[in-house]
N, C-alpha and C positions, 0 to 999 in steps of 0.2 A: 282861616289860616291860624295854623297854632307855633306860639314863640314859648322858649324856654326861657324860664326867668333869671336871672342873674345866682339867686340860690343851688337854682339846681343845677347849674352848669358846674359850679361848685364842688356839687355830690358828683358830678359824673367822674370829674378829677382826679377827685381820692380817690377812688378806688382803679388804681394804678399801680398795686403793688403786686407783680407776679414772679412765679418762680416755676421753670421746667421742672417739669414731673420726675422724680430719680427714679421712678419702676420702669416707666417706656422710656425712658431717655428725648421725650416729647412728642415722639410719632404719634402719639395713639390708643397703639396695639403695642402688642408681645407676641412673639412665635412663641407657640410651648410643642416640643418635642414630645409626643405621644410615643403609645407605642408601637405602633405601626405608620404612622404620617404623621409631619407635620403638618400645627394647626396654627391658625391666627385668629388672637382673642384680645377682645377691645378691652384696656386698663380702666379697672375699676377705680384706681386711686386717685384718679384724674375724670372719670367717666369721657375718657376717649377724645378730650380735650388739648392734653399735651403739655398743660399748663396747669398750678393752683393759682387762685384768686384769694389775694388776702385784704379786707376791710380795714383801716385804721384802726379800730379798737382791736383788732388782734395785734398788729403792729406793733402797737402802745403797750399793752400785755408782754408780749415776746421780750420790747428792749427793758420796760421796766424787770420781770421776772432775770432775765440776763444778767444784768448790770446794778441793778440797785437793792434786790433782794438778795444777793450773796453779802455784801456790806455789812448786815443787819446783823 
């Protein structure tokens, strides 16, 4: 029987910071207009997930660059 330890339930946590994909709008995919048919093709920017996944240390990055490096 395997238990999760108190730490990593921890880690599982953070990483809770997501944002919809602005290329598919979250579906996925994208039609792309050919030139004879349309076609539908899986977002790379997301690899077809729908969502980005952001770790705490980019977080921390993003608001310090933001916020505390203009000041300086």
């Amino acid at each position: 029987m395997l238990t999760m330890l108190p730490k990593e339930k921890k880690r599982k946590k953070m990483s809770a910071y997501k944002e919809i994909c602005s290329h598919c709008k979250g579906n996925g995919y994208i039609k792309h207009n050919g030139l004879y048919e349309e076609t539908i093709l899986q977002c790379q920017d997301c690899k077809s997930e729908g969502e980005h996944r952001y770790g705490q240390a980019e977080v921390d990055e993003f608001i310090y660059n933001t916020y505390f490096r203009k000041r300086v």
